[in-house]
N, CA, C and O of each residue as an XYZ file, in Angstrom:
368
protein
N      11.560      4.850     22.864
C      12.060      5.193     21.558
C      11.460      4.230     20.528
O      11.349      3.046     20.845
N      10.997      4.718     19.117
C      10.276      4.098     18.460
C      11.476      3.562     17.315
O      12.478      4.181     16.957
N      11.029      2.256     16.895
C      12.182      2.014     15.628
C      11.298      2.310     14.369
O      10.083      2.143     14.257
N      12.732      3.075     12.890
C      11.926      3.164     11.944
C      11.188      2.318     11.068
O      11.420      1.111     11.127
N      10.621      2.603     10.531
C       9.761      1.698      9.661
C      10.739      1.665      8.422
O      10.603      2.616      7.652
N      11.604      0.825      8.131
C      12.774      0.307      7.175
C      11.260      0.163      5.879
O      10.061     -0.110      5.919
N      12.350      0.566      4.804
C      11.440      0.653      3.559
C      11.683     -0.828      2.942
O      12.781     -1.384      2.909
N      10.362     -1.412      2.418
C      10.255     -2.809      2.132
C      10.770     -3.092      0.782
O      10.153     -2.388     -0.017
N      11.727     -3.900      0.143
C      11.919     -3.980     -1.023
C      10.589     -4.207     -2.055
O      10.399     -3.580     -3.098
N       9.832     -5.130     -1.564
C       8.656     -5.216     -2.431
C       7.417     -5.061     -1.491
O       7.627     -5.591     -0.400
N       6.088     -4.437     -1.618
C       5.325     -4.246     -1.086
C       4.754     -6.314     -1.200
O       4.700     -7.151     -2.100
N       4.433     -6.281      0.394
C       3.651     -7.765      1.024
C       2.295     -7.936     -0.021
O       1.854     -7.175     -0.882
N       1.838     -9.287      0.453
C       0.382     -9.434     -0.347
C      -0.536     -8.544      0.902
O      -1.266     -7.564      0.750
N      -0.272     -9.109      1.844
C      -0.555     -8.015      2.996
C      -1.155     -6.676      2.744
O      -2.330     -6.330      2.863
N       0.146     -5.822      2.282
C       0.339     -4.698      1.864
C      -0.774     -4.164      1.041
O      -1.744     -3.461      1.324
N      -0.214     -4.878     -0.416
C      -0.995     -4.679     -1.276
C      -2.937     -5.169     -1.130
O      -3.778     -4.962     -2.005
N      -3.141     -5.729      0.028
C      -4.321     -6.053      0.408
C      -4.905     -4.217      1.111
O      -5.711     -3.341      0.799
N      -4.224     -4.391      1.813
C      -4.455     -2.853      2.673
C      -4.391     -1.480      1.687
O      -5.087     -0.480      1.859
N      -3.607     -1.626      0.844
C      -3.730     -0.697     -0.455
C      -5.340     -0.548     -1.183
O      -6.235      0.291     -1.284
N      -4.968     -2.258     -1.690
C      -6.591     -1.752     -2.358
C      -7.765     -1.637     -1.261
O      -8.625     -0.790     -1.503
N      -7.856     -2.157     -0.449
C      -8.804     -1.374      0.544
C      -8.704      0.213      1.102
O      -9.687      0.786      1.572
N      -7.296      0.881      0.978
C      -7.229      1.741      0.914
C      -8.152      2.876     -0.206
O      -8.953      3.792     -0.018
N      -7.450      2.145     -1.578
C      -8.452      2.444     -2.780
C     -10.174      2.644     -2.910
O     -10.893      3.488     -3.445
N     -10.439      1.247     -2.029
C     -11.968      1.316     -2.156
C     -13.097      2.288     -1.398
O     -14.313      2.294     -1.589
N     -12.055      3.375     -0.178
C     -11.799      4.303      0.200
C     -12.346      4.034      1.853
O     -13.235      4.731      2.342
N     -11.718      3.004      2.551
C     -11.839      2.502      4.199
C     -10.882      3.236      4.998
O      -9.874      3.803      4.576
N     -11.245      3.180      6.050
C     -10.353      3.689      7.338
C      -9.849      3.170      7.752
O     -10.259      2.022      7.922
N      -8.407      3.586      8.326
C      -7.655      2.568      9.171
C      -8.311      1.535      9.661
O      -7.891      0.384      9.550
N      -9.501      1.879     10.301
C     -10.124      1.143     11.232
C     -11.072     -0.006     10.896
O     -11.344     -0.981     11.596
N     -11.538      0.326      9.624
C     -12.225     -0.444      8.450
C     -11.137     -1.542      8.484
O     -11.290     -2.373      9.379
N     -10.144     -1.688      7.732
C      -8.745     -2.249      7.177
C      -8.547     -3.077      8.540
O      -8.205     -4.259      8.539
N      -8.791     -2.357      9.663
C      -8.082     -3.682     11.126
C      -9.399     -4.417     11.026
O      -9.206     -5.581     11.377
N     -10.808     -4.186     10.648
C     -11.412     -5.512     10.879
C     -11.377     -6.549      9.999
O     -11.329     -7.779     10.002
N     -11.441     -5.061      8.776
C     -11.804     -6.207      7.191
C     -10.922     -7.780      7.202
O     -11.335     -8.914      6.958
N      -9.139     -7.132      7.714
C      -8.239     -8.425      8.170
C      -7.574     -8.587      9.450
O      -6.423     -8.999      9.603
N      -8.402     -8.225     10.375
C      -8.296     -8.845     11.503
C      -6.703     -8.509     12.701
O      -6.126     -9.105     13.611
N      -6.577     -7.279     11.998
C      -5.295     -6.498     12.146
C      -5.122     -5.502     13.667
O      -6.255     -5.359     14.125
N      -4.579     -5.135     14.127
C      -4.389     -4.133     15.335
C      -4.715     -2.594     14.358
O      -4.382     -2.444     13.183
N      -5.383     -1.653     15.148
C      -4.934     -0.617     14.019
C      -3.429     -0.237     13.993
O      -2.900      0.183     12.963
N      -2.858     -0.374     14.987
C      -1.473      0.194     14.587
C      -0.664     -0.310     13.592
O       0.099      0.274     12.823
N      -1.025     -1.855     13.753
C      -0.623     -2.735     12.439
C      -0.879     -2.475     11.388
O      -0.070     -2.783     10.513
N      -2.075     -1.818     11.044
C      -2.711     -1.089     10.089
C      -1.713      0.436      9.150
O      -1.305      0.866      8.071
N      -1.824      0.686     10.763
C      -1.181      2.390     10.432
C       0.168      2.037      9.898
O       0.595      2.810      9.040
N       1.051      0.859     10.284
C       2.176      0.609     10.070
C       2.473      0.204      8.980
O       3.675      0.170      8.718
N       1.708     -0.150      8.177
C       1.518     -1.036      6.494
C       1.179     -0.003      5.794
O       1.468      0.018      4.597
N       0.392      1.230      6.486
C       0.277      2.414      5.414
C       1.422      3.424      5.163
O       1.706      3.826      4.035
N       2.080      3.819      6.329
C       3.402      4.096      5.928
C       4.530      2.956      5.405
O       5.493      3.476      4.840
N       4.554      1.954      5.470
C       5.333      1.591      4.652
C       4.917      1.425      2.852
O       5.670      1.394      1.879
N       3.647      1.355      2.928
C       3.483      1.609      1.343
C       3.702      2.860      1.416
O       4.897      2.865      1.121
N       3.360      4.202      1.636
C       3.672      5.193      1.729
C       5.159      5.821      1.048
O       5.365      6.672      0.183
N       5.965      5.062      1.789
C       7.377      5.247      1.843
C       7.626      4.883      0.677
O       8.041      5.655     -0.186
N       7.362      3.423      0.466
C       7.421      2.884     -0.756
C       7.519      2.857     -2.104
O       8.343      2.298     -2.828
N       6.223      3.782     -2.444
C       5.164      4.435     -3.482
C       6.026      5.957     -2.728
O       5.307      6.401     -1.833
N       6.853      6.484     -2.835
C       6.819      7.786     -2.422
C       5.330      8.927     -2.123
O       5.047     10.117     -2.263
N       4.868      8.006     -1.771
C       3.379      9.281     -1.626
C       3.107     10.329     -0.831
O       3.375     10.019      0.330
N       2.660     11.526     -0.927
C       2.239     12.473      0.030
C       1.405     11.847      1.295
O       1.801     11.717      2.454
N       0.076     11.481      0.709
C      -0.768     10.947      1.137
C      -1.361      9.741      0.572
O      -0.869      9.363     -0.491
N      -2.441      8.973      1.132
C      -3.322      8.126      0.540
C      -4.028      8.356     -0.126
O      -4.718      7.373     -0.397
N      -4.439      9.677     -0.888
C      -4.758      9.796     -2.224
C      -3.355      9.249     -3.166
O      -3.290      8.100     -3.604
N      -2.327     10.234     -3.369
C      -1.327     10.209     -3.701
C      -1.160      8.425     -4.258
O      -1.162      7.822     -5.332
N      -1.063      8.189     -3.214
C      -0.493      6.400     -2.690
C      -1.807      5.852     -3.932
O      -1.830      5.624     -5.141
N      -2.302      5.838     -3.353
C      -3.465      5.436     -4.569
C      -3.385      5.646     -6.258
O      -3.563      4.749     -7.082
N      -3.151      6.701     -6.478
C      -2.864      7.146     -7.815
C      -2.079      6.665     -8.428
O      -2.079      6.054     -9.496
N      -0.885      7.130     -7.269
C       0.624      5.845     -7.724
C       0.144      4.717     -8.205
O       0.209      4.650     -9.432
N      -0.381      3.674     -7.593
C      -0.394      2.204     -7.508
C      -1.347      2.005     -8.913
O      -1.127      1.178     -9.797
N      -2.324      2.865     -8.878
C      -3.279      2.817    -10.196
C      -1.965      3.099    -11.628
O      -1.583      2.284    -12.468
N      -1.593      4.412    -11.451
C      -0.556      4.373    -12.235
C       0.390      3.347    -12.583
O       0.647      3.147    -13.770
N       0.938      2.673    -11.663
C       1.854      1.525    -12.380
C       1.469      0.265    -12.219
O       2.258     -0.644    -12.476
N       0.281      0.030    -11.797
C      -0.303     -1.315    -11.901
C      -0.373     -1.945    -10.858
O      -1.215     -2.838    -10.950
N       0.203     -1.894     -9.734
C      -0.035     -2.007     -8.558
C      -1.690     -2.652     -8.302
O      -1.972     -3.848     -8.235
N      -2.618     -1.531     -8.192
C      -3.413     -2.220     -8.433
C      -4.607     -1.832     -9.326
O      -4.340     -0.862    -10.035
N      -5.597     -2.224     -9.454
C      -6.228     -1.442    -11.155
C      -7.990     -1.300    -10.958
O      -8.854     -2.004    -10.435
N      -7.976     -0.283    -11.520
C      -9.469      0.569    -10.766
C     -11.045     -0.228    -10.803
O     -12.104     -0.023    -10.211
N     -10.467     -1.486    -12.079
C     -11.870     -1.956    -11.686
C     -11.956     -3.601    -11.396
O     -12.841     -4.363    -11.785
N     -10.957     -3.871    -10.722
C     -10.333     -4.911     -9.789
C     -10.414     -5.190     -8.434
O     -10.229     -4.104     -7.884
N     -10.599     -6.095     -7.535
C     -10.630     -6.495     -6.107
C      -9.385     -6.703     -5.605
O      -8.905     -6.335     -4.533
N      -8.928     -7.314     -6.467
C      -7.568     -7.633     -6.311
C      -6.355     -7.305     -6.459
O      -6.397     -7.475     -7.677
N      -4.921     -6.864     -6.220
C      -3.897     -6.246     -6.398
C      -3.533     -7.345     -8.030
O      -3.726     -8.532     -8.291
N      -2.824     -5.947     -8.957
C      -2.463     -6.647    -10.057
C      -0.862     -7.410     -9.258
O      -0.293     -7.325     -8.170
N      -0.627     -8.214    -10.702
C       0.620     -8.866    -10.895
C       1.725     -8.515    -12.060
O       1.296     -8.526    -13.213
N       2.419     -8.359    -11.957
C       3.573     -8.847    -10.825
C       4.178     -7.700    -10.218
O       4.732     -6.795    -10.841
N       4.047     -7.776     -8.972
C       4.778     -6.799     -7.782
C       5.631     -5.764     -8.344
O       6.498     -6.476     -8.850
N       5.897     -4.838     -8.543
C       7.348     -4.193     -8.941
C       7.895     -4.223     -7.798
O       7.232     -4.344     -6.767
N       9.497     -4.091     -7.823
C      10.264     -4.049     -6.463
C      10.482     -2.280     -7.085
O      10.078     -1.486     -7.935
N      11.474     -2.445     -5.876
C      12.124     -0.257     -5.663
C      12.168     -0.119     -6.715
O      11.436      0.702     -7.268
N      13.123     -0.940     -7.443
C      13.666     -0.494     -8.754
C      13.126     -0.507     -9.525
O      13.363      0.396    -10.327
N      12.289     -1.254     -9.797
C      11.049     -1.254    -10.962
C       9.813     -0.262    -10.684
O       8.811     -0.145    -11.390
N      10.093      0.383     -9.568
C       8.704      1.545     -9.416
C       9.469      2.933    -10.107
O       8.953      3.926    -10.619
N      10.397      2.704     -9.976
C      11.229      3.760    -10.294
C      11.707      4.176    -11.777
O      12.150      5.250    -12.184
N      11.445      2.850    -12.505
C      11.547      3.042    -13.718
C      10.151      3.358    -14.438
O       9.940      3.990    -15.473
N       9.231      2.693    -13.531
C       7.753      3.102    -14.243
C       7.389      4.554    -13.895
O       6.731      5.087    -14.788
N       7.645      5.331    -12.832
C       7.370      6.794    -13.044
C       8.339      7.380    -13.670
O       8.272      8.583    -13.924
């Protein structure tokens, strides 16, 4: 039996690392070397941003994060400062 993936109050630097590599448009599998990750560890950080960011998909997830600043299209780096639940919620 698998346990759920509990939704994170604020997305990790972690997270938001695997996001914008998400963005720059890598594969799971890309993302486990780029940081040295398991892929499942991988897969597991994408549904929880997922969840997070309410997204369909990793397009979706992407758009979101561009949308509220998360992280910003002509950047390496995840912007600042984090929104938590509640603050994603007020920005869409």
């Amino acid at each position: 039996m698998t346990t759920p993936n509990p939704m994170p109050l604020a997305l990790t630097d972690r997270m938001l690392g695997v996001l914008a590599e998400i963005a720059s448009g890598q594969s799971n599998a890309e993302i486990a070397k780029t940081f040295g990750l398991t892929l499942n560890t991988v897969k597991t950080h994408v549904q929880r941003i997922m969840r997070f960011l309410g997204a369909r998909d990793r397009a979706h997830a992407v758009a979101i994060a561009l949308r509220t600043g998360l992280i910003c299209a002509d950047c390496t780096q995840p912007s600042e400062p984090r929104p938590t639940v509640a603050g994603l919620a007020e920005a869409a």
